[in-house]
PyMOL CGO cylinders between C-alpha atoms (Angstrom):
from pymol import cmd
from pymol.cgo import CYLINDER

trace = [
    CYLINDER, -57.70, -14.47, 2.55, -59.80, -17.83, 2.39, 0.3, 1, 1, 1, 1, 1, 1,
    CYLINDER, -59.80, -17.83, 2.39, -57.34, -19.52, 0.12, 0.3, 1, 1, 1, 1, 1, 1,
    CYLINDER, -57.34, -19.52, 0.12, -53.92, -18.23, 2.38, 0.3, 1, 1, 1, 1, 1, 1,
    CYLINDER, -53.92, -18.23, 2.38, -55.89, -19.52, 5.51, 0.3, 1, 1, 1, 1, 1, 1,
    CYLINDER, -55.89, -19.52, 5.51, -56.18, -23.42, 5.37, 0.3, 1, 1, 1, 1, 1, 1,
    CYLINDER, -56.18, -23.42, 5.37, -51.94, -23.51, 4.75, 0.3, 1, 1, 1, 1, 1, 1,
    CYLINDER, -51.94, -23.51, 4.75, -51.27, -21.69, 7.24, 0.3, 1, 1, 1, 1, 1, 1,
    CYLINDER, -51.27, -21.69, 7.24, -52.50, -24.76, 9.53, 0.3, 1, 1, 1, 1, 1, 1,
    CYLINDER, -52.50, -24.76, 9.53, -50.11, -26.91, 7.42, 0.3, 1, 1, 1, 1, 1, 1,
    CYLINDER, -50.11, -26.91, 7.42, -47.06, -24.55, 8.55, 0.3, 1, 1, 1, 1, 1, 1,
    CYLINDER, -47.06, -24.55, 8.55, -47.48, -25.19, 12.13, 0.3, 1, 1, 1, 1, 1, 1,
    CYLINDER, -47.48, -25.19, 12.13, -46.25, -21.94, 13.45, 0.3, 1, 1, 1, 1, 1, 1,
    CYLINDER, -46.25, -21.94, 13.45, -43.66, -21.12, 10.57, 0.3, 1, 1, 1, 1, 1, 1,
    CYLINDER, -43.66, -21.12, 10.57, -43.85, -17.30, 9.50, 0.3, 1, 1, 1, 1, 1, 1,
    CYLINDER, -43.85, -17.30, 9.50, -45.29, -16.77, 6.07, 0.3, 1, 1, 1, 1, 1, 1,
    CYLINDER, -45.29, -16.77, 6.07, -43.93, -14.20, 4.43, 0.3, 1, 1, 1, 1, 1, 1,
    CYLINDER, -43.93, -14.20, 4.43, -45.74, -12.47, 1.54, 0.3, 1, 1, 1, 1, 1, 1,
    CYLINDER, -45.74, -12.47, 1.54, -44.15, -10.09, -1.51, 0.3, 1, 1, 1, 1, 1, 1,
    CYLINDER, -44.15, -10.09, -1.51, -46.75, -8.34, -3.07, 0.3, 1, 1, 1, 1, 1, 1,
    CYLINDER, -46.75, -8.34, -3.07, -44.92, -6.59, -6.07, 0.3, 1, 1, 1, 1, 1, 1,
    CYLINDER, -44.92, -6.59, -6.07, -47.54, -6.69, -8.45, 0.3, 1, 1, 1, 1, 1, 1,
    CYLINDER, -47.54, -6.69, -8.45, -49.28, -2.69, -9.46, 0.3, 1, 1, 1, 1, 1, 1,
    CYLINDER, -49.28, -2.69, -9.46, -51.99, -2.98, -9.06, 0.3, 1, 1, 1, 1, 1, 1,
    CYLINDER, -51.99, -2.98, -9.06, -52.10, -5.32, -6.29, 0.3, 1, 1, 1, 1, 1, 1,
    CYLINDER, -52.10, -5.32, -6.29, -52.78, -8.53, -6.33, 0.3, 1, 1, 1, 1, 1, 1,
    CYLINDER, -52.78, -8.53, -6.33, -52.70, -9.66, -2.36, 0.3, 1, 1, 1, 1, 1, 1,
    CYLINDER, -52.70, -9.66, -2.36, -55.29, -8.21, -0.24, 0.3, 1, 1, 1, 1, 1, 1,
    CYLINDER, -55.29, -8.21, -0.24, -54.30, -5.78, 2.99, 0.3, 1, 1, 1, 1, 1, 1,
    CYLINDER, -54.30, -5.78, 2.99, -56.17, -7.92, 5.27, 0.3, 1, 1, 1, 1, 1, 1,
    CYLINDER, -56.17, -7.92, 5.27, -54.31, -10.81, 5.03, 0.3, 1, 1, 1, 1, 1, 1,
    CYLINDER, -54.31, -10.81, 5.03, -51.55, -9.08, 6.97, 0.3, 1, 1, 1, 1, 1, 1,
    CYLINDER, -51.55, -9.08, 6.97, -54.08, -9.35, 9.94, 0.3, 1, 1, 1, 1, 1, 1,
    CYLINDER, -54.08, -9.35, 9.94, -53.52, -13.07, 10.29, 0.3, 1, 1, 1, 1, 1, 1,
    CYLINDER, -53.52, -13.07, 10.29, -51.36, -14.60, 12.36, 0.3, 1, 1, 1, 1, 1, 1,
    CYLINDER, -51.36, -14.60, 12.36, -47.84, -15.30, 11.32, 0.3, 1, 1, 1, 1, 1, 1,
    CYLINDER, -47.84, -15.30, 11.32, -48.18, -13.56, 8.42, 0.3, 1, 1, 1, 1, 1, 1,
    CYLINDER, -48.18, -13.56, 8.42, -46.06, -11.32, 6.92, 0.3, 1, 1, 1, 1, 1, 1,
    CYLINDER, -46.06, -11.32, 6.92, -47.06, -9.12, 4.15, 0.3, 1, 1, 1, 1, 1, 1,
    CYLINDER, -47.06, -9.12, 4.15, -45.05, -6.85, 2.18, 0.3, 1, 1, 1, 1, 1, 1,
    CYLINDER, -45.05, -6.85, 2.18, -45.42, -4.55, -1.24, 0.3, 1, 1, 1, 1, 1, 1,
    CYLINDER, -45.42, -4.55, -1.24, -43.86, -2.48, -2.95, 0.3, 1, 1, 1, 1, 1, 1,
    CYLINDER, -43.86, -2.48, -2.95, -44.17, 1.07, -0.74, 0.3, 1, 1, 1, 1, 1, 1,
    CYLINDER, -44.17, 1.07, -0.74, -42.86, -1.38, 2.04, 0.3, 1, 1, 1, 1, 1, 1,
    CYLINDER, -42.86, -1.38, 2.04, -39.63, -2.50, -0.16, 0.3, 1, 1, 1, 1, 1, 1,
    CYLINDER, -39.63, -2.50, -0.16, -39.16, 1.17, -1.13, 0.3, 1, 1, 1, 1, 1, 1,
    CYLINDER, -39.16, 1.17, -1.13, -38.99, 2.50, 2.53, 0.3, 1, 1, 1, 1, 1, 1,
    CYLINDER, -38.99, 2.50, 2.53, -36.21, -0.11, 2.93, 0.3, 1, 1, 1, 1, 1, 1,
    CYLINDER, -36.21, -0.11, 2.93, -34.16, 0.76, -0.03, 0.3, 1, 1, 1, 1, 1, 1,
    CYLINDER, -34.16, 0.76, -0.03, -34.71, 4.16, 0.97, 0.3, 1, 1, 1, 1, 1, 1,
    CYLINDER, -34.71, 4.16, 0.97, -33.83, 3.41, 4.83, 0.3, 1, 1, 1, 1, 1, 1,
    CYLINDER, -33.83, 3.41, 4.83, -30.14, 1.50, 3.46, 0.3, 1, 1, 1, 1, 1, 1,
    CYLINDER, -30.14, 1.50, 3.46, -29.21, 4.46, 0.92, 0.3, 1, 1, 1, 1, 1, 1,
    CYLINDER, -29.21, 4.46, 0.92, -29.68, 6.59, 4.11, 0.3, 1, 1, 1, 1, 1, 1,
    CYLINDER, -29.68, 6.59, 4.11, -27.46, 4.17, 6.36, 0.3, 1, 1, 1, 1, 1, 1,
    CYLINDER, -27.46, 4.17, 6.36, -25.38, 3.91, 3.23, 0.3, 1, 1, 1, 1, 1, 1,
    CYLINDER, -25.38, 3.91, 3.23, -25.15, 7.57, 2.36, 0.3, 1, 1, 1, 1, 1, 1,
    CYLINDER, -25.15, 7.57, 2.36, -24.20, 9.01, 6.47, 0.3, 1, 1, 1, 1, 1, 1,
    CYLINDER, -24.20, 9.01, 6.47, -21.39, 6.13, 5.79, 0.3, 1, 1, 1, 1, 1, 1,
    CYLINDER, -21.39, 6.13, 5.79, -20.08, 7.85, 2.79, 0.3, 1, 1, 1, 1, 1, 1,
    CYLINDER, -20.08, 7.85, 2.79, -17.28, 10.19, 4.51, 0.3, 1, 1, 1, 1, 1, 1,
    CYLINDER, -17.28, 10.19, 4.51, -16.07, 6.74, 6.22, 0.3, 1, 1, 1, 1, 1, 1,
    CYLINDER, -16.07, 6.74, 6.22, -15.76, 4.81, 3.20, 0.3, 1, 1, 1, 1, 1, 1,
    CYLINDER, -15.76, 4.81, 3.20, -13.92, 8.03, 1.96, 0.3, 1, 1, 1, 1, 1, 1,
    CYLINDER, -13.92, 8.03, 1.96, -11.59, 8.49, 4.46, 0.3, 1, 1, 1, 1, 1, 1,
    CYLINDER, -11.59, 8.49, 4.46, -10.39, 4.70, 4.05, 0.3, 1, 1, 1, 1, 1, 1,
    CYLINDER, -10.39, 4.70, 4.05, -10.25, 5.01, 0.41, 0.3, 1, 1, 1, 1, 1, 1,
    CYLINDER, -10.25, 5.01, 0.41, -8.13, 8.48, 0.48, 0.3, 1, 1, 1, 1, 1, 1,
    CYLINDER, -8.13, 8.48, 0.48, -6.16, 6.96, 3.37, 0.3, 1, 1, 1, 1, 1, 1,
    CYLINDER, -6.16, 6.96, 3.37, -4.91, 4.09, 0.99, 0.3, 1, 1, 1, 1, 1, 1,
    CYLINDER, -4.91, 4.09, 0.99, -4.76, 5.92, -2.25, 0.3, 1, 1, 1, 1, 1, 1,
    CYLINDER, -4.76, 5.92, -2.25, -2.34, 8.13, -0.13, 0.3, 1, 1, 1, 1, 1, 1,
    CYLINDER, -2.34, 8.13, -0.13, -0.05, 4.79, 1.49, 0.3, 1, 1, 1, 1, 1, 1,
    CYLINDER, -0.05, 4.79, 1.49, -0.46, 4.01, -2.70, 0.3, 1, 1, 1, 1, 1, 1,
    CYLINDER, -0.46, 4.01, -2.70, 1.28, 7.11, -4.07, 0.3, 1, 1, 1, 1, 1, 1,
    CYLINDER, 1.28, 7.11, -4.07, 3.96, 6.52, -1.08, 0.3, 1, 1, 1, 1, 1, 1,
    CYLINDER, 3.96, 6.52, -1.08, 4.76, 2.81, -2.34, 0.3, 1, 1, 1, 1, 1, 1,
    CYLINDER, 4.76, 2.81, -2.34, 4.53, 3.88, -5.94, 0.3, 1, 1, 1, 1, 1, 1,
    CYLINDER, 4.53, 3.88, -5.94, 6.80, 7.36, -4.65, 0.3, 1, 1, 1, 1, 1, 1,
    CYLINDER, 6.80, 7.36, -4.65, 9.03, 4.82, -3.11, 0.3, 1, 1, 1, 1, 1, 1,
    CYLINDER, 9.03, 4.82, -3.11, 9.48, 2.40, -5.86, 0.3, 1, 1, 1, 1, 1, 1,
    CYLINDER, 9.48, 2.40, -5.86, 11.88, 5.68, -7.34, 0.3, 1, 1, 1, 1, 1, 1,
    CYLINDER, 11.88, 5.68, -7.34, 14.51, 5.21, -4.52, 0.3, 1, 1, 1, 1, 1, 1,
    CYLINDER, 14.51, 5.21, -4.52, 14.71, 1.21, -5.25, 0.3, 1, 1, 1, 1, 1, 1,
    CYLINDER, 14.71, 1.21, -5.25, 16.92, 1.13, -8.39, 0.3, 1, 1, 1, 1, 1, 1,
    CYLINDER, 16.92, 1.13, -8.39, 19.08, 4.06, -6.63, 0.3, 1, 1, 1, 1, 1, 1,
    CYLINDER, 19.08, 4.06, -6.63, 19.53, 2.20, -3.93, 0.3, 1, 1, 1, 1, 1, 1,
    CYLINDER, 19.53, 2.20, -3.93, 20.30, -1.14, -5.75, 0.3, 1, 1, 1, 1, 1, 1,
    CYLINDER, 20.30, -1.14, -5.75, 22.92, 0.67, -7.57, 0.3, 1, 1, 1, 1, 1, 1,
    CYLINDER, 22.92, 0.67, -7.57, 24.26, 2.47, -4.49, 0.3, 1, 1, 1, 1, 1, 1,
    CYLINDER, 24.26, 2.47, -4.49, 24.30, -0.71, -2.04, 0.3, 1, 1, 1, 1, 1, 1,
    CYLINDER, 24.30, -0.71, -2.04, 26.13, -2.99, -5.07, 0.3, 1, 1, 1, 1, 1, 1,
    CYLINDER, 26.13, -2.99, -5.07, 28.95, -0.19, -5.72, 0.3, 1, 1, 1, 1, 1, 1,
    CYLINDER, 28.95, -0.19, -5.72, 29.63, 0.28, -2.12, 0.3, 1, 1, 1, 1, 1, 1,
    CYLINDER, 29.63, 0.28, -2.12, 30.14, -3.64, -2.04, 0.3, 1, 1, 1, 1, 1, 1,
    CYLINDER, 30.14, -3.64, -2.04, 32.45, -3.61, -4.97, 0.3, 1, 1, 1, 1, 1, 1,
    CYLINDER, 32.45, -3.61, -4.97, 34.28, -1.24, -3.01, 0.3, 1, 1, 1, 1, 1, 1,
    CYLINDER, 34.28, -1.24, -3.01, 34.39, -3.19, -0.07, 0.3, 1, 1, 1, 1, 1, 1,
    CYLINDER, 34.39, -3.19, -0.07, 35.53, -6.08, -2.09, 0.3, 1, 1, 1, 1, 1, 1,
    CYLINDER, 35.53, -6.08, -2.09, 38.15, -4.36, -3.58, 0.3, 1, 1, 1, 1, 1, 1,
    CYLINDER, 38.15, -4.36, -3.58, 39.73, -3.23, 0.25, 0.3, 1, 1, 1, 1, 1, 1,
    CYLINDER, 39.73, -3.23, 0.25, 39.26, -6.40, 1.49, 0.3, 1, 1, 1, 1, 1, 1,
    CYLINDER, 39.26, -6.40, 1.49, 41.21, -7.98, -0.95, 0.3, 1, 1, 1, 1, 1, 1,
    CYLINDER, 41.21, -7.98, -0.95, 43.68, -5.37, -1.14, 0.3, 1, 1, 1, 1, 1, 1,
    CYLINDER, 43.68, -5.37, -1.14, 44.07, -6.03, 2.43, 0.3, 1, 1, 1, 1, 1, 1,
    CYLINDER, 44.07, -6.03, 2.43, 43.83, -9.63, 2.58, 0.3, 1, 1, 1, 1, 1, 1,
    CYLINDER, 43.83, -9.63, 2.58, 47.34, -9.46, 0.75, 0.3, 1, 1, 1, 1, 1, 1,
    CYLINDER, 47.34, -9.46, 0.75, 48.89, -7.68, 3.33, 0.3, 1, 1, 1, 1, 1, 1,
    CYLINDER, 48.89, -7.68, 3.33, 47.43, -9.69, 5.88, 0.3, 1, 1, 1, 1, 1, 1,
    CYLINDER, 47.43, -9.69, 5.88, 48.38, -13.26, 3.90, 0.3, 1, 1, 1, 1, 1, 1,
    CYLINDER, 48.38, -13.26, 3.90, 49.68, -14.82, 7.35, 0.3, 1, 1, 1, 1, 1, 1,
    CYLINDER, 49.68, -14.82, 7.35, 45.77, -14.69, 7.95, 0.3, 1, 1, 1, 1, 1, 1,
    CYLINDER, 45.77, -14.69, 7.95, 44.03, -18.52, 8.15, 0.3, 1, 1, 1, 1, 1, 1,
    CYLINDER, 44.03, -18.52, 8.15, 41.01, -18.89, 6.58, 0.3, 1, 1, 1, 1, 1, 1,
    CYLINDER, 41.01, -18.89, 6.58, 39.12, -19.15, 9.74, 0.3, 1, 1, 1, 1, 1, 1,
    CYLINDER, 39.12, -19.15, 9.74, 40.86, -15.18, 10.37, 0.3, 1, 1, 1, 1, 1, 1,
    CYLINDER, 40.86, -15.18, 10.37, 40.23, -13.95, 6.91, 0.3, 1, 1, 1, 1, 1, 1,
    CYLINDER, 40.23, -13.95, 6.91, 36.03, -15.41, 7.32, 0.3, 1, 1, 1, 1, 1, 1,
    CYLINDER, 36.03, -15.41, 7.32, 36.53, -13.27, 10.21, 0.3, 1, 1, 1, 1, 1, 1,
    CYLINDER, 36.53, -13.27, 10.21, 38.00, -9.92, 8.61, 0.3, 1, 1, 1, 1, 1, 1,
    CYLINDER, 38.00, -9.92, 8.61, 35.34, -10.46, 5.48, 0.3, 1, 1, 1, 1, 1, 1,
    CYLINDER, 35.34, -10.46, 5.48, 32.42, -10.93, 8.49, 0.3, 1, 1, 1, 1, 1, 1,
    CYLINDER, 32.42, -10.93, 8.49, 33.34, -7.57, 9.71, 0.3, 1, 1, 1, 1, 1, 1,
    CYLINDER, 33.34, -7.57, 9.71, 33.52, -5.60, 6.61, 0.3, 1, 1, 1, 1, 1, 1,
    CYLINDER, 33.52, -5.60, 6.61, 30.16, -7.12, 5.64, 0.3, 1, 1, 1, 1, 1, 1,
    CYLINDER, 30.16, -7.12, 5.64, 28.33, -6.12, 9.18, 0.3, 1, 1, 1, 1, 1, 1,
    CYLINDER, 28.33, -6.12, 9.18, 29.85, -2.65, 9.11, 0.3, 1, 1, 1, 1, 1, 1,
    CYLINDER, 29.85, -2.65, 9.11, 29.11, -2.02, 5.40, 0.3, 1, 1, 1, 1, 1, 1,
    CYLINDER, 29.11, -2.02, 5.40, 25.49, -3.14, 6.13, 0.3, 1, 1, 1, 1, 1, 1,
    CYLINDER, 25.49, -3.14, 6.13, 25.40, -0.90, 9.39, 0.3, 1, 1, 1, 1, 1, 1,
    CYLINDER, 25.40, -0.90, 9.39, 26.79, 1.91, 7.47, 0.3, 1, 1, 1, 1, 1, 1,
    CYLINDER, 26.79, 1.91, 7.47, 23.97, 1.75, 4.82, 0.3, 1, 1, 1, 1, 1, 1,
    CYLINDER, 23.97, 1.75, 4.82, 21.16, 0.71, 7.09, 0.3, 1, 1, 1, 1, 1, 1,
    CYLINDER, 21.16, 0.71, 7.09, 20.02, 4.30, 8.13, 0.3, 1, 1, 1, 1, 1, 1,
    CYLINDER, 20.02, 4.30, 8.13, 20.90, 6.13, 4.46, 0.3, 1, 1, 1, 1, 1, 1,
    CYLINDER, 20.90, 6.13, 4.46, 18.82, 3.19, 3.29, 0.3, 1, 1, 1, 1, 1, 1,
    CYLINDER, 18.82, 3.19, 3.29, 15.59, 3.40, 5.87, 0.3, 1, 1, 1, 1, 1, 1,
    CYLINDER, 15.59, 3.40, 5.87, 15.97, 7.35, 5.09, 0.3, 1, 1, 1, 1, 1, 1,
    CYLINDER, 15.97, 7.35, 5.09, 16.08, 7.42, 1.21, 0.3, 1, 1, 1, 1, 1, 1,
    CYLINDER, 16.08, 7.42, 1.21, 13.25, 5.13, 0.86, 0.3, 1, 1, 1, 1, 1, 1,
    CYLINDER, 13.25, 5.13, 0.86, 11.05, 7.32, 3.84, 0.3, 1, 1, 1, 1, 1, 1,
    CYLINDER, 11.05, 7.32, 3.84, 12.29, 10.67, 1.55, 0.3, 1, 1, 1, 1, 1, 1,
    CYLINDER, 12.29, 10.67, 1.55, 11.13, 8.90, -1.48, 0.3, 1, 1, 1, 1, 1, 1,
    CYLINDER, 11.13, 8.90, -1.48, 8.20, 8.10, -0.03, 0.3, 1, 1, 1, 1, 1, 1,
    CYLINDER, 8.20, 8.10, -0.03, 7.10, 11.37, 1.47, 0.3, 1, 1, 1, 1, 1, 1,
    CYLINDER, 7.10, 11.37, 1.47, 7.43, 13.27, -1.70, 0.3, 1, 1, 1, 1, 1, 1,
    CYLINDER, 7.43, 13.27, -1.70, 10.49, 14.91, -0.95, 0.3, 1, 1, 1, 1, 1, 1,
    CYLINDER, 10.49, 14.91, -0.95, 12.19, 10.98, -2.63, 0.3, 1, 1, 1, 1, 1, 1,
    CYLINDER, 12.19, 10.98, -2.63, 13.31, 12.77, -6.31, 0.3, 1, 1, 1, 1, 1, 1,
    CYLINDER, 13.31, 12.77, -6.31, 15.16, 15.43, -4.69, 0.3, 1, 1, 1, 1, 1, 1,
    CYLINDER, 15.16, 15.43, -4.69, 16.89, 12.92, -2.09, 0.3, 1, 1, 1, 1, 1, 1,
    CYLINDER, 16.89, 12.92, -2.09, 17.33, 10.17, -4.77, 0.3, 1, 1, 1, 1, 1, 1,
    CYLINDER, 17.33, 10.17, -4.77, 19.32, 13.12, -7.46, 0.3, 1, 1, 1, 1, 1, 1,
    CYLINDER, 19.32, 13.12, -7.46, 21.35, 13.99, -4.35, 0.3, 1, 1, 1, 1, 1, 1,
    CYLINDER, 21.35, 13.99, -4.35, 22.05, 10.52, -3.57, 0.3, 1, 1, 1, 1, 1, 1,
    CYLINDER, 22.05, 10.52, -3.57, 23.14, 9.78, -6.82, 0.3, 1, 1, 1, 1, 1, 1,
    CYLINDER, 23.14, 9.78, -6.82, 25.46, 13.08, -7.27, 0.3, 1, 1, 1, 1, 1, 1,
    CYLINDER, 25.46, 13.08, -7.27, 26.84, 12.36, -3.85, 0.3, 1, 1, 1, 1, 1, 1,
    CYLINDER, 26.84, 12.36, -3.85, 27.76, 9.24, -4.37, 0.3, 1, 1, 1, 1, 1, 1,
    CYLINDER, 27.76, 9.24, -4.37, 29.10, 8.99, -8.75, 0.3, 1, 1, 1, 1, 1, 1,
    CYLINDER, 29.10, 8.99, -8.75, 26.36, 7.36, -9.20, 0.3, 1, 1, 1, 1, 1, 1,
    CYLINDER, 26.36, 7.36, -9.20, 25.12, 8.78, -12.51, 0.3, 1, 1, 1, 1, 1, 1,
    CYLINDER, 25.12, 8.78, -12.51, 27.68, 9.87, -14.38, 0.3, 1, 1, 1, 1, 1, 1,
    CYLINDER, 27.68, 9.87, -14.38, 26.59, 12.39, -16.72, 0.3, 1, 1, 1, 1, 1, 1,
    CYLINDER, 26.59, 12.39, -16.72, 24.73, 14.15, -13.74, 0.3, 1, 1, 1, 1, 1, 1,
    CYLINDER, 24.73, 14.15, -13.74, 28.59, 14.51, -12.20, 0.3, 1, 1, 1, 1, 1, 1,
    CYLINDER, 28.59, 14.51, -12.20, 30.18, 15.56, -15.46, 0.3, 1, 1, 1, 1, 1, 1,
    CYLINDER, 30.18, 15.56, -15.46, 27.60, 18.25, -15.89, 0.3, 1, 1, 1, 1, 1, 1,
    CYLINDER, 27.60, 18.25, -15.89, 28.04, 19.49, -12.53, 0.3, 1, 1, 1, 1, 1, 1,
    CYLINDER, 28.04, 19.49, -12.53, 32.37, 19.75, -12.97, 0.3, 1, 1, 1, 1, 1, 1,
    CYLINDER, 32.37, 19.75, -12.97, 31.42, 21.16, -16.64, 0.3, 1, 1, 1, 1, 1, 1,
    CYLINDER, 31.42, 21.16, -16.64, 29.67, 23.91, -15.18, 0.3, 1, 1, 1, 1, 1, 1,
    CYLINDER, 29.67, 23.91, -15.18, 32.21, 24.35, -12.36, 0.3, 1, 1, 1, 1, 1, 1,
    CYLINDER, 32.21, 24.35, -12.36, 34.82, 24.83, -14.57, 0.3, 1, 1, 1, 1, 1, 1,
    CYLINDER, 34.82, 24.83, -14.57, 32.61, 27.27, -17.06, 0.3, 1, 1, 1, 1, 1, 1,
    CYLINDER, 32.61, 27.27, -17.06, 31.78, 29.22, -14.20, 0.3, 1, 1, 1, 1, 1, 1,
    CYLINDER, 31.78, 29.22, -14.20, 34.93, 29.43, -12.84, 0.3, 1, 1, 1, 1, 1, 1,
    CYLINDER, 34.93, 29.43, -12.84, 34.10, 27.00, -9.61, 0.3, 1, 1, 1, 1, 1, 1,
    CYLINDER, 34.10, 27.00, -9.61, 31.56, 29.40, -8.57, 0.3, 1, 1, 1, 1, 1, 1,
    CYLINDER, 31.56, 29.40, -8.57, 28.18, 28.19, -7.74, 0.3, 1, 1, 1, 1, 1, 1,
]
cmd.load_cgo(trace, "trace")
């Protein structure tokens, strides 16, 4: 205590604080008594730690929750990510066919300026997109919920999109006499 107390007077009233960590002990208790002073062992730095794995621990189910929560909105992305090359393939054949009938009917309409036929390929492009806006919102949602492989296959059969899926399906029709 004799050798803390003369710098103390040198710190003009700034706290002094003291980590004994040594076993045994090296600082005596009493110093804590002076003023300013701020002593603290090991049995102090244990209650602490064990104070923070209590705060820590009653936060667990939290931390879970969030974790579980975005794991889940994980799986859904990584669910979804199935309908993408579906949808890719779906959205560029239905603008191949909208290609081919506006061109098929851009020859019977040749009296048509240019400023007319922008017009005519404007429309076909805003009502193709309008057309696949909801099939698209709801494919990706299905793939995302879980029910996405069953939606996807049904997609693609509905639409020729995979072709050996279709020619199984009219092979068995006709094996089964177009019962199903």
């Amino acid at each position: 205590m004799e050798r803390v107390k003369p710098g103390l007077g040198r710190r003009r009233d700034q706290p002094l604080c003291i980590l004994d960590i040594a076993v045994p002990r090296d600082v005596e208790p009493s110093i804590a008594q002076l003023d300013n002073v701020f002593l603290y062992d090991l049995d102090d730095l244990r209650a602490v730690v064990s104070t923070n794995v209590e705060r820590r621990r009653a936060e667990l189910p939290t931390a879970e929750e969030l974790i579980a929560g975005e794991v889940d909105r994980y799986w859904e992305w990584l669910a979804g990510l199935a309908a993408v090359p579906v949808l890719t393939h779906f959205r560029g054949e239905m603008e191949r066919m909208r290609e081919r009938e506006v061109t098929e009917t851009m020859r019977r309409l040749s009296h048509l300026g240019p400023d007319d036929r922008a017009i005519v390929e404007q429309l076909s492009r805003s009502l193709m997109n309008k057309f696949l806006h909801g099939p698209t919102v709801r494919l990706r949602a299905a793939a995302a919920n879980g029910r996405g492989l069953g939606v996807v296959d049904a997609v693609r059969y509905l639409f020729g999109l995979d072709s050996a899926s279709a020619d199984e399906v009219v092979g068995k029709d006709r094996s089964d006499g177009g019962q199903s």
